[in-house]
ZAPAMAR-918144 format. One record per residue (C-alpha): x, y, z negated; residue number from 1; residue in one letter. Coordinates in pm, 1 decimal, decimal comma. Layout:
<rec east="X" north="Y" up="Z" n="NUM" res="a"/>
...
//
This chain:
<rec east="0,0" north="0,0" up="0,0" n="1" res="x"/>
<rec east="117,7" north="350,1" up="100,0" n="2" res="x"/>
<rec east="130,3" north="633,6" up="-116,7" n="3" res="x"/>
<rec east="-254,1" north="742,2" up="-139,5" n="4" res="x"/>
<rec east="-509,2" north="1008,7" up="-352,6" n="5" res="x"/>
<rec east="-689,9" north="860,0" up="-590,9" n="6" res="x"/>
<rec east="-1032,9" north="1053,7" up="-668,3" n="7" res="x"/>
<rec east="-1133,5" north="1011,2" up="-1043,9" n="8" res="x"/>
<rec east="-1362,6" north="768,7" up="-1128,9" n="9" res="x"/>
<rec east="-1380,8" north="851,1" up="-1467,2" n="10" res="x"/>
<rec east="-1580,1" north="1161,5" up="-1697,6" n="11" res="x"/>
<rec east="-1250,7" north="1252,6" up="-1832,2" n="12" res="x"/>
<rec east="-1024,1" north="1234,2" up="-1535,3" n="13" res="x"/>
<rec east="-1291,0" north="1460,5" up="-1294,9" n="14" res="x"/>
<rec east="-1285,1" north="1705,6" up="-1543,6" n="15" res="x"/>
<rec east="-902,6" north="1727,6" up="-1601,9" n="16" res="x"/>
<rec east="-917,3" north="1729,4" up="-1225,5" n="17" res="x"/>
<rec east="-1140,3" north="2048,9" up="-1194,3" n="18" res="x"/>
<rec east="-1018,9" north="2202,8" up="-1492,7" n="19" res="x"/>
<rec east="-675,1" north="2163,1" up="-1362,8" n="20" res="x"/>
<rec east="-755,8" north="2336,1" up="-1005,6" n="21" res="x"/>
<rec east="-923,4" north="2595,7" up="-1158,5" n="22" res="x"/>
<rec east="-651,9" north="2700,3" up="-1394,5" n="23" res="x"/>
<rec east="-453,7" north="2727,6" up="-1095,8" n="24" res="x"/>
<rec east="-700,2" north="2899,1" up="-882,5" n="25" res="x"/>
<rec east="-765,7" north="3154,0" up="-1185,4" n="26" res="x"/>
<rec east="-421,3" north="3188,2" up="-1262,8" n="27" res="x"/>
<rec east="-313,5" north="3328,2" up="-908,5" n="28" res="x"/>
<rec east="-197,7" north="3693,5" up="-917,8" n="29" res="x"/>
<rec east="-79,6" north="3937,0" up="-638,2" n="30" res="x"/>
<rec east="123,3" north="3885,5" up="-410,6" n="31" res="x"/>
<rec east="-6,5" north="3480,6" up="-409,6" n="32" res="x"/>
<rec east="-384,9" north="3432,2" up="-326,7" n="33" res="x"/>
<rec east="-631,7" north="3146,4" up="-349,1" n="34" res="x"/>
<rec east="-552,7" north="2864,3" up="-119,9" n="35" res="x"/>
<rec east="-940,4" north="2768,2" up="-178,0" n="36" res="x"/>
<rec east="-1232,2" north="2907,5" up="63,7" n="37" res="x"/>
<rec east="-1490,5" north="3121,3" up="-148,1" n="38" res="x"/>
<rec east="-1755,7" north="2808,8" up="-114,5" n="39" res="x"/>
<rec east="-1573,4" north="2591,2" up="-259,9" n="40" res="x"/>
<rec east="-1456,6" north="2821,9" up="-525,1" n="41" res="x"/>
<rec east="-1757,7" north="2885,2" up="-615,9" n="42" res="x"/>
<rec east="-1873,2" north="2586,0" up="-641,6" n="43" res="x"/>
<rec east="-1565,6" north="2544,9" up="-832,3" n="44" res="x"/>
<rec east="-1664,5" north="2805,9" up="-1087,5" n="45" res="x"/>
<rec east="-2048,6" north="2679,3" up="-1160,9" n="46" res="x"/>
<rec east="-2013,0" north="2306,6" up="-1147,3" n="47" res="x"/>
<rec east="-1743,8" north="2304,9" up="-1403,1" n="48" res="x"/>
<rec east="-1932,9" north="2497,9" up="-1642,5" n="49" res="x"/>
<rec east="-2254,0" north="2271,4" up="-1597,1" n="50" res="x"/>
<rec east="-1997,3" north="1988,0" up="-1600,7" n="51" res="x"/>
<rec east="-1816,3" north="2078,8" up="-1921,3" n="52" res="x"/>
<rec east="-2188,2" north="2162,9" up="-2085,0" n="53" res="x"/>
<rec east="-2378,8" north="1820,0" up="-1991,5" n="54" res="x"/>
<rec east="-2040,9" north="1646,5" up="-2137,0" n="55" res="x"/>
<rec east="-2023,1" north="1852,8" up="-2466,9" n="56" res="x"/>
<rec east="-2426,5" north="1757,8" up="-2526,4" n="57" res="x"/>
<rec east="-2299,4" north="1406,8" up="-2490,4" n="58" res="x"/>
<rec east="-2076,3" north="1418,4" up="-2781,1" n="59" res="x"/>
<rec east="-2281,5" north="1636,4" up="-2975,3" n="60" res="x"/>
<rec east="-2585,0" north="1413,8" up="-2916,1" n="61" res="x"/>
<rec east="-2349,9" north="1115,2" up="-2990,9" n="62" res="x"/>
<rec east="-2248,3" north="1263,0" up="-3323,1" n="63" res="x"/>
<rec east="-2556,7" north="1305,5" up="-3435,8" n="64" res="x"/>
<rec east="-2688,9" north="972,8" up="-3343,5" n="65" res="x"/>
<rec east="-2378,6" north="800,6" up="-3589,1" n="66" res="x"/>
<rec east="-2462,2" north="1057,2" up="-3846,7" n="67" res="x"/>
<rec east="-2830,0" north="937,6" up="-3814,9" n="68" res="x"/>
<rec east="-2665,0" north="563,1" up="-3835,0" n="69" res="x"/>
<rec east="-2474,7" north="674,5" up="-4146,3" n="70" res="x"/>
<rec east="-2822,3" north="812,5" up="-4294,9" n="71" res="x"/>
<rec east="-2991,5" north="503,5" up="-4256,1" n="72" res="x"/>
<rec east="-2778,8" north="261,6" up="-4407,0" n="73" res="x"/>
<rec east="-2853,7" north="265,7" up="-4766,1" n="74" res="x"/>
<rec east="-3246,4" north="332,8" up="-4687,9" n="75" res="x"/>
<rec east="-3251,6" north="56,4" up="-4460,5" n="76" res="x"/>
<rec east="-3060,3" north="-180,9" up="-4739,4" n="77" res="x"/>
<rec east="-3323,0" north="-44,6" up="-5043,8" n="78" res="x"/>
<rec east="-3652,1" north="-117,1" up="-4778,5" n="79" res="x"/>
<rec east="-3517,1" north="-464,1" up="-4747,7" n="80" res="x"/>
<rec east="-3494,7" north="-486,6" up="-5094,2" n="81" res="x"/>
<rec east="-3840,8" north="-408,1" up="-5187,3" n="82" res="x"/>
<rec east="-3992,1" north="-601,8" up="-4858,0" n="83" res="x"/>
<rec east="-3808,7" north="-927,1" up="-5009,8" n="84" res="x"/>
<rec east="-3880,6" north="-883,8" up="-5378,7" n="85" res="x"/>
<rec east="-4214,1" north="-847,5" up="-5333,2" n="86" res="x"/>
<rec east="-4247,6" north="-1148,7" up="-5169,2" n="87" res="x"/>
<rec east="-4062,9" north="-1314,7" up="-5404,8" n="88" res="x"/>
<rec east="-4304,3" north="-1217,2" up="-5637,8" n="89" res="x"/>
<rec east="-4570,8" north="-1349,8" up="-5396,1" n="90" res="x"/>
<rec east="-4399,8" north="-1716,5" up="-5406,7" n="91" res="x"/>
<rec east="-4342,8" north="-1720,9" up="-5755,2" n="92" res="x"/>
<rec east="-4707,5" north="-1644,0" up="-5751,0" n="93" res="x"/>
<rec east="-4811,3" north="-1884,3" up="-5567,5" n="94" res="x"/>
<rec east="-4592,3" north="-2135,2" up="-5741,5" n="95" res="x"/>
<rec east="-4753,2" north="-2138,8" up="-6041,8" n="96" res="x"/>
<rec east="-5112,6" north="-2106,8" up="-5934,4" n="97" res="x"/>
<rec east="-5178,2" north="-1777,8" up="-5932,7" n="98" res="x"/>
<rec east="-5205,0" north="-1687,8" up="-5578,2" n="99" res="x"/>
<rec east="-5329,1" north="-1907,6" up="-5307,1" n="100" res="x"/>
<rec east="-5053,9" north="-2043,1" up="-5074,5" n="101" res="x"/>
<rec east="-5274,9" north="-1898,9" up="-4782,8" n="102" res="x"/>
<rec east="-5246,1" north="-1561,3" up="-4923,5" n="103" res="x"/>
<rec east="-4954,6" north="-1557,7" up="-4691,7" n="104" res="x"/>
<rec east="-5171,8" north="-1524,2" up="-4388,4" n="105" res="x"/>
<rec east="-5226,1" north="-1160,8" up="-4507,3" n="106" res="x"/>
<rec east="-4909,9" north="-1087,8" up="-4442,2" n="107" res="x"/>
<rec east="-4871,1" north="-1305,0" up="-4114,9" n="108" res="x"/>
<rec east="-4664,6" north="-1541,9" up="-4290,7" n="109" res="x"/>
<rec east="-4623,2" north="-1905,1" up="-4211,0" n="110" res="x"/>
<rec east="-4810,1" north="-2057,8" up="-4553,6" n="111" res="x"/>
<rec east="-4574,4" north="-2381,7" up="-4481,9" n="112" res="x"/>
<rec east="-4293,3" north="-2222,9" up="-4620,6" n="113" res="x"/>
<rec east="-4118,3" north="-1966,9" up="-4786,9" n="114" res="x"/>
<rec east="-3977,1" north="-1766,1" up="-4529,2" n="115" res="x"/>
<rec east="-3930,7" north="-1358,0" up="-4534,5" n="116" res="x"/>
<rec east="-4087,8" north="-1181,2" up="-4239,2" n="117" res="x"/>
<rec east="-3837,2" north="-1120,7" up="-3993,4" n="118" res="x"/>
<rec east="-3634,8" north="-829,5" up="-4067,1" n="119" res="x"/>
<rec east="-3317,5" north="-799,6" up="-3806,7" n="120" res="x"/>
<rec east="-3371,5" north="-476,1" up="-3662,3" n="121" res="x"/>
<rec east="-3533,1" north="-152,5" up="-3798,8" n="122" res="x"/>
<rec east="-3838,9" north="-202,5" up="-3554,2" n="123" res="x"/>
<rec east="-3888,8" north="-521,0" up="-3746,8" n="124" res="x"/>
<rec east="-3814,6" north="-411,4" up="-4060,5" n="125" res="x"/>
<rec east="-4107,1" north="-134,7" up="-4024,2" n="126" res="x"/>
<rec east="-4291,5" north="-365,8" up="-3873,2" n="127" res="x"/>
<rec east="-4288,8" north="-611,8" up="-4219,1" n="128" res="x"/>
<rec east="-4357,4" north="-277,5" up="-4422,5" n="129" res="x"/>
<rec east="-4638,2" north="-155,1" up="-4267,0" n="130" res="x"/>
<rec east="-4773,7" north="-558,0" up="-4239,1" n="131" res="x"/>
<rec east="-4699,8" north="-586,4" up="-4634,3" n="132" res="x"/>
<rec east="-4933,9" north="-259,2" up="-4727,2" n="133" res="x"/>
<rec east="-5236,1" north="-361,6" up="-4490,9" n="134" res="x"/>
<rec east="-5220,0" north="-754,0" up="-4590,9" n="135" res="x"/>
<rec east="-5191,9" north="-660,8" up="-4935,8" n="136" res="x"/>
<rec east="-5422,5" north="-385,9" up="-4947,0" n="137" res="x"/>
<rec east="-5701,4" north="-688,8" up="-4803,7" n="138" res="x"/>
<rec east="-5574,5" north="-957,3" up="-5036,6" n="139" res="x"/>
<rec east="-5659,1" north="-787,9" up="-5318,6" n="140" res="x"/>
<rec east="-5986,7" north="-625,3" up="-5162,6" n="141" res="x"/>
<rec east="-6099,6" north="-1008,8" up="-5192,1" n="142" res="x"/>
<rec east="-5988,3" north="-1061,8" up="-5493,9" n="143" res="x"/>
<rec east="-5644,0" north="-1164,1" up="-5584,3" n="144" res="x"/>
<rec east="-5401,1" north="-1032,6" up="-5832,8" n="145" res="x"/>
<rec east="-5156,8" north="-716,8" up="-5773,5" n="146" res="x"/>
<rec east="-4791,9" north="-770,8" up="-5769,2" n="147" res="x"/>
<rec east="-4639,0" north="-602,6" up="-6030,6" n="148" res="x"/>
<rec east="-4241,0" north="-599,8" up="-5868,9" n="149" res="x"/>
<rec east="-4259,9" north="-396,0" up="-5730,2" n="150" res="x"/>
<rec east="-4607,3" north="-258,5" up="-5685,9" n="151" res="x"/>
<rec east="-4758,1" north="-67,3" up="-5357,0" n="152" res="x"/>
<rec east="-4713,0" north="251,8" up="-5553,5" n="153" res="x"/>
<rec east="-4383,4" north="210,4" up="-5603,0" n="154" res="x"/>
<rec east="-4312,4" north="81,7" up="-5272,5" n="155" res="x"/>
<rec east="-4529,7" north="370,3" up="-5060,5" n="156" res="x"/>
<rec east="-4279,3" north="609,0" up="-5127,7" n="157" res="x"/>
<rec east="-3980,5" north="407,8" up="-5008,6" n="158" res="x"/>
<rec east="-4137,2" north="352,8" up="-4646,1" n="159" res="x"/>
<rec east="-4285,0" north="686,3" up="-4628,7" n="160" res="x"/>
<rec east="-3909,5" north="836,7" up="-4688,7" n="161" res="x"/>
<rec east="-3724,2" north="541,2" up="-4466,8" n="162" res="x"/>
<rec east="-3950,5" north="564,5" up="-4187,5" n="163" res="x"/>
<rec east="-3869,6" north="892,1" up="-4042,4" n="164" res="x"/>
<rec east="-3490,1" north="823,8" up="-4104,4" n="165" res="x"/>
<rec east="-3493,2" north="535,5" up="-3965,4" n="166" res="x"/>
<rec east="-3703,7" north="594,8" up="-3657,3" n="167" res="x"/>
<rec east="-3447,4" north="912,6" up="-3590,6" n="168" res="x"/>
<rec east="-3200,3" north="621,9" up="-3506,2" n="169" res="x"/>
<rec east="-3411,8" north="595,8" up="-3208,5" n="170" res="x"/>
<rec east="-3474,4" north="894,9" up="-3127,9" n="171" res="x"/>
<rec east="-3121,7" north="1010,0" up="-3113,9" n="172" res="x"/>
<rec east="-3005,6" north="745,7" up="-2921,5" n="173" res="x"/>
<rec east="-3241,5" north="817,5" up="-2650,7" n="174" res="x"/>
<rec east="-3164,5" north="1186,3" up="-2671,6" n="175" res="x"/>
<rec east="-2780,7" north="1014,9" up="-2584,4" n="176" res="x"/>
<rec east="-2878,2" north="836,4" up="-2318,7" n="177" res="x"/>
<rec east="-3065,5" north="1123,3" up="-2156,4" n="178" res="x"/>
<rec east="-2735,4" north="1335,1" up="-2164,5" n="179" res="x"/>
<rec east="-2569,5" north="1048,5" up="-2000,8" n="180" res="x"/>
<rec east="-2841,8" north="1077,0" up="-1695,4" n="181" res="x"/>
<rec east="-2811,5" north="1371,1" up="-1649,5" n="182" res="x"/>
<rec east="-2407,3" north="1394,4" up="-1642,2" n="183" res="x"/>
<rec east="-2436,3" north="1102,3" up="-1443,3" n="184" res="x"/>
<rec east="-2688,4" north="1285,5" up="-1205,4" n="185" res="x"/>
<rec east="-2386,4" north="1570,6" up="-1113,7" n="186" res="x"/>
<rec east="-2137,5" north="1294,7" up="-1069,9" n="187" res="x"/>
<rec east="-2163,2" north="1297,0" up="-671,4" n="188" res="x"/>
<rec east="-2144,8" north="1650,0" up="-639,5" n="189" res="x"/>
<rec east="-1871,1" north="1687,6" up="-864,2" n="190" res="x"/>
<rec east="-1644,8" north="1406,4" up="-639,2" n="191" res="x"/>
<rec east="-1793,9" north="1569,8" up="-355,6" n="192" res="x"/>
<rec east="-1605,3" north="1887,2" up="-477,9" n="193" res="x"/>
<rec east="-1312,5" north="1737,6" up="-580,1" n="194" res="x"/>
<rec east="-1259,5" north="1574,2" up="-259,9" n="195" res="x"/>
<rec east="-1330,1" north="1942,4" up="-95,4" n="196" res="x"/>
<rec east="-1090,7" north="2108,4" up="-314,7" n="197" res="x"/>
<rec east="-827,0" north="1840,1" up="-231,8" n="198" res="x"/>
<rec east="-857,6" north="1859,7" up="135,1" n="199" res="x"/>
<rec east="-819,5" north="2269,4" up="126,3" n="200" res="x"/>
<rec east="-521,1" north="2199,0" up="-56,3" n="201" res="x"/>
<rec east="-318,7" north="1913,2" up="141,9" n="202" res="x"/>
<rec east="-456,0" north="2134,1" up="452,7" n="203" res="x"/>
<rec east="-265,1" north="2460,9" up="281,4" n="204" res="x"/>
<rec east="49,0" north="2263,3" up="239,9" n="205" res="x"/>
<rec east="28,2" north="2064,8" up="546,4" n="206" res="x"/>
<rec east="319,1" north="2186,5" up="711,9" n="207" res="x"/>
<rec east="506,9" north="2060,1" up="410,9" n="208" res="x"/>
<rec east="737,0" north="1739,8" up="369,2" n="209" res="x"/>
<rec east="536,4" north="1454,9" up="248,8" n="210" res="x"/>
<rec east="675,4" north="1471,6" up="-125,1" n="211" res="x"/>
<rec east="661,4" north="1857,6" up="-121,9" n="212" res="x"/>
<rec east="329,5" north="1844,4" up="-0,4" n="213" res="x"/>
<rec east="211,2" north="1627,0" up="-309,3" n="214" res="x"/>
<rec east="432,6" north="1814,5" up="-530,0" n="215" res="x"/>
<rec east="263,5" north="2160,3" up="-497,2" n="216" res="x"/>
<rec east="-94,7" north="1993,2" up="-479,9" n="217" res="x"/>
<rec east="-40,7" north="1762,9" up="-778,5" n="218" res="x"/>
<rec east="-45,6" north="2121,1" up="-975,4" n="219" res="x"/>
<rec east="-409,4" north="2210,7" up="-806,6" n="220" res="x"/>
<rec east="-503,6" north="1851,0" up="-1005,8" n="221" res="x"/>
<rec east="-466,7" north="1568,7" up="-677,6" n="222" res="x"/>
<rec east="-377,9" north="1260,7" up="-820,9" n="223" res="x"/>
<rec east="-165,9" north="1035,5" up="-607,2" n="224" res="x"/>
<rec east="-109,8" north="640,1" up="-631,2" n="225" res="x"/>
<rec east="141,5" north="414,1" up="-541,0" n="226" res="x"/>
<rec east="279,5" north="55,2" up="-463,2" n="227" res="x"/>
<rec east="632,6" north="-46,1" up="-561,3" n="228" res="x"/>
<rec east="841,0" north="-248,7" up="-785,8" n="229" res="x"/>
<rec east="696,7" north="-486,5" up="-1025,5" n="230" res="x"/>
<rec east="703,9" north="-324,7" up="-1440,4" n="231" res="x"/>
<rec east="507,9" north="-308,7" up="-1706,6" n="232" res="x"/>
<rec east="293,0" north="-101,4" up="-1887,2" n="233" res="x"/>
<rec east="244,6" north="-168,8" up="-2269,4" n="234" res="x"/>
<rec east="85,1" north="-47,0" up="-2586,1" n="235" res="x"/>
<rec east="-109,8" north="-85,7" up="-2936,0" n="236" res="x"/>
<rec east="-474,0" north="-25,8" up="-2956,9" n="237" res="x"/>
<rec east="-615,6" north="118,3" up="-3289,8" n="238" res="x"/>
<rec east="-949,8" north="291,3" up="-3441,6" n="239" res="x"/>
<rec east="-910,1" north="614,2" up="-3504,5" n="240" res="x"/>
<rec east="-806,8" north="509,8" up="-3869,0" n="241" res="x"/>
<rec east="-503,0" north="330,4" up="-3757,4" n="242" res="x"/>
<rec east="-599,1" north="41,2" up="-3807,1" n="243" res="x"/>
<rec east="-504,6" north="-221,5" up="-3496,3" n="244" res="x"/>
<rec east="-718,6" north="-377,8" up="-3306,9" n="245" res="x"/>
<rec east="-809,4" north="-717,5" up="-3200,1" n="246" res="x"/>
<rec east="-961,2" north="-807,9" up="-2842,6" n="247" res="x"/>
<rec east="-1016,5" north="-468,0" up="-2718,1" n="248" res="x"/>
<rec east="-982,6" north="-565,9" up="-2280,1" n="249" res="x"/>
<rec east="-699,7" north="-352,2" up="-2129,8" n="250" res="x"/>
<rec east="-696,1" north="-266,1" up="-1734,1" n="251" res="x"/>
<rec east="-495,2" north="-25,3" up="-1506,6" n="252" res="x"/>
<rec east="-771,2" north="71,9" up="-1254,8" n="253" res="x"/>
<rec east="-702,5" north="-8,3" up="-976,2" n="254" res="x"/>
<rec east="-502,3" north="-334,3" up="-1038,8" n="255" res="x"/>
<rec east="-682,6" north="-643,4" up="-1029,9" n="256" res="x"/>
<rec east="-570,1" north="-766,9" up="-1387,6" n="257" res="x"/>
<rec east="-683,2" north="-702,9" up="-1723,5" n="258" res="x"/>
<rec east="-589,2" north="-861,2" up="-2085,6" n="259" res="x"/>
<rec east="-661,4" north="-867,3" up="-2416,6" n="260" res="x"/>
<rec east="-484,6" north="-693,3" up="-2730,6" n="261" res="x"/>
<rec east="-333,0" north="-933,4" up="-2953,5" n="262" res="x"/>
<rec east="-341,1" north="-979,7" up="-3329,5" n="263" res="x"/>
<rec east="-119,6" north="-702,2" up="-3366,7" n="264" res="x"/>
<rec east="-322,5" north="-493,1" up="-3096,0" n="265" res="x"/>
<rec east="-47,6" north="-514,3" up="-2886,4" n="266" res="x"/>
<rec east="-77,0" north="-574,0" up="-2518,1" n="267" res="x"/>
<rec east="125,6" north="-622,8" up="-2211,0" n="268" res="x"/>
<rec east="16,6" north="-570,1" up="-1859,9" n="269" res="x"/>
<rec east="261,4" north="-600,4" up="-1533,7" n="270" res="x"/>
<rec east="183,0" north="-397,9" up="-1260,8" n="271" res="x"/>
<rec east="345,1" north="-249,3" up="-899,1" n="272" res="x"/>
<rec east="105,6" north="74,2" up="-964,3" n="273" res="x"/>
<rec east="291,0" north="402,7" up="-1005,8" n="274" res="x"/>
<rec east="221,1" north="749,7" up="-1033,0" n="275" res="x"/>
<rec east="-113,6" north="909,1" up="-1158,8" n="276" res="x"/>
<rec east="-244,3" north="596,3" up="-1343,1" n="277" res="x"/>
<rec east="-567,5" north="532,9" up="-1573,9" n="278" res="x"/>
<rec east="-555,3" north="242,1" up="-1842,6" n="279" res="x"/>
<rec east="-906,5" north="122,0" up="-1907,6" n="280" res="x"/>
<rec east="-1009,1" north="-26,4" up="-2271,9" n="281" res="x"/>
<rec east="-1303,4" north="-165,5" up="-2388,7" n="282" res="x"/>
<rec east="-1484,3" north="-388,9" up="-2617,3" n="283" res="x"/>
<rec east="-1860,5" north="-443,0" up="-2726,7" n="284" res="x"/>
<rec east="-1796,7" north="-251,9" up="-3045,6" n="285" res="x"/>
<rec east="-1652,2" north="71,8" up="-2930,9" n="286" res="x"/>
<rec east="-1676,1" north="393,8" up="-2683,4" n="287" res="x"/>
<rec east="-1507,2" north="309,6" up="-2306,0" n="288" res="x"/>
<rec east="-1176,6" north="500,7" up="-2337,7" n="289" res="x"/>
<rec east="-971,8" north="586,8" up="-2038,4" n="290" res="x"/>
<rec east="-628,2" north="691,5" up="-2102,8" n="291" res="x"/>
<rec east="-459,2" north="891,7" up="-1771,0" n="292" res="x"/>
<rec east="-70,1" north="831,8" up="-1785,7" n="293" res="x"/>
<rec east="214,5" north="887,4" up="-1517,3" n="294" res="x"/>
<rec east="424,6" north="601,6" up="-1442,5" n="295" res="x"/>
<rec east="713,5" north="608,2" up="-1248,4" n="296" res="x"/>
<rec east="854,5" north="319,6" up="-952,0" n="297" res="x"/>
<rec east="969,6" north="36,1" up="-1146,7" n="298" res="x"/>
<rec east="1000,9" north="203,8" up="-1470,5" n="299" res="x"/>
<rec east="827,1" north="42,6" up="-1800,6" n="300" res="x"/>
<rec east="550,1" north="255,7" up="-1915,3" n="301" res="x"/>
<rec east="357,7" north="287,4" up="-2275,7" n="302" res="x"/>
<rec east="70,6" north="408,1" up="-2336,0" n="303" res="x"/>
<rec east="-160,4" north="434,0" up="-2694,9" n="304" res="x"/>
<rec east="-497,8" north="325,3" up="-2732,2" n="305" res="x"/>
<rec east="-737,6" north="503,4" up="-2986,6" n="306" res="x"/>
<rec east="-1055,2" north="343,7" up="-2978,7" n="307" res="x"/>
<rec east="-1407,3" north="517,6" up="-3136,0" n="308" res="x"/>
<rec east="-1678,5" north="268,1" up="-3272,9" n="309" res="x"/>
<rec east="-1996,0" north="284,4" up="-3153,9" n="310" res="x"/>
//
């Protein structure tokens, strides 16, 4: 493979690349002038912005969706709690004879056994509260005894202050994922600009040697990729408290190989890939993170991983 440009296929890398151009178009003073044409300048100028807003609201709507994680925790773990105590109380009820064993069907239990109402997501969990107050609130319309551990009274108040925190885990998640569409609705316009910038640049400095050329628009932000001598590229991925990590998949895009970080979060990829690089990382658990990093022909390259759970 010959020396080629490599658009950005990444948030992070198109914005680096516009940012990059238009510090240099910005930065131009007399006697120089702006190797762009005033369309694509301007285009230059207003899809940035809109590009640099739509990815701020993602990490501000991503903050706030782990702070509404955080929030939940311990009322999620004390809902729980009262859910499965009171039915405790219901089977040691029914145990001894004091409650019917189909008392259960209230609560659309299974009277065969003992089990707890499923309770594995928050949707469920909400689902078993609101199913506990109406089935008890019937059973003991007809007749049968009030649980004393805890009692409705004392439970009311726990859903009514769990639900709304709990249900804001929702909402903020979908308030993420509609910053995502509509960053990812500008993506084509903003390669579409980056490939017009690019060309008004390699045009400007056509007359140029090859490496010159590349040179003077590597400052307006054009990446460039190569093939040459086998090397390799290595590193350590960690959270962002240090701590290494295990498993997280490691690619250079554009190669077809990828592995996995070791027990010591190291990893080890070889590659014939030089110049303006982009190591991939991911793993179920944790933000996408792609790292840009030059690599010269042939020479051994590292490059850190810092890895944000989800």
């Amino acid at each position: 493979m010959s020396t080629v440009r490599k658009i950005p296929q990444t948030v992070t890398g198109s914005l680096k690349a516009l940012t990059t151009a238009k510090t240099k178009k910005d930065g131009i003073v007399a006697p120089a002038v702006n190797i762009l044409s005033d369309t694509t300048s301007s285009r230059l100028d207003l899809d940035l912005v809109a590009f640099q807003n739509s990815e701020n609201n993602i990490i501000a709507t991503k903050a706030a969706y782990h702070m509404a994680i955080s929030l939940a925790k311990p009322q999620r773990i004390l809902l729980k709690s009262y859910i499965t105590n009171f039915y405790n109380n219901v089977n040691d009820n029914i145990k001894i004879g004091k409650i019917p064993v189909e008392a259960r069907t209230f609560y659309d239990l299974n009277i065969t056994n003992k089990k707890m109402p499923l309770m594995a997501s928050d949707s469920d969990l909400l689902l078993a509260a609101d199913k506990l107050i109406i089935g008890d609130a019937l059973r003991v319309k007809g007749g049968g005894i009030a649980i004393t551990s805890p009692t409705i009274v004392q439970f009311t108040p726990i859903l009514s202050t769990a639900r709304p925190i709990l249900l804001a885990i929702s909402n903020a998640h979908t308030l993420v994922s509609t910053a995502k569409l509509l960053l990812d609705k500008q993506l084509p316009e903003i390669k579409d600009l980056i490939t017009h910038i690019w060309d008004e640049v390699e045009a400007y400095y056509s007359l140029s040697t090859a490496s010159n050329r590349r040179t003077h628009a590597r400052e307006w932000g054009v990446k460039y990729l190569s093939n040459g001598i086998m090397s390799v590229v290595t590193g350590t991925c960690k959270d962002e408290a240090g701590a290494v990590l295990v498993g997280i998949k490691v690619r250079i895009i554009g190669a077809s190989i990828s592995t996995l970080s070791n027990a010591l979060g190291n990893f080890s990829l070889n590659t014939s890939l030089y110049g303006d690089l982009e190591l991939e990382a991911t793993n179920i658990n944790y933000e996408k993170n792609t790292i840009e990093f030059t690599k010269e022909d042939g020479i051994a390259a590292v490059v850190a991983v810092v890895m944000t759970k989800i």
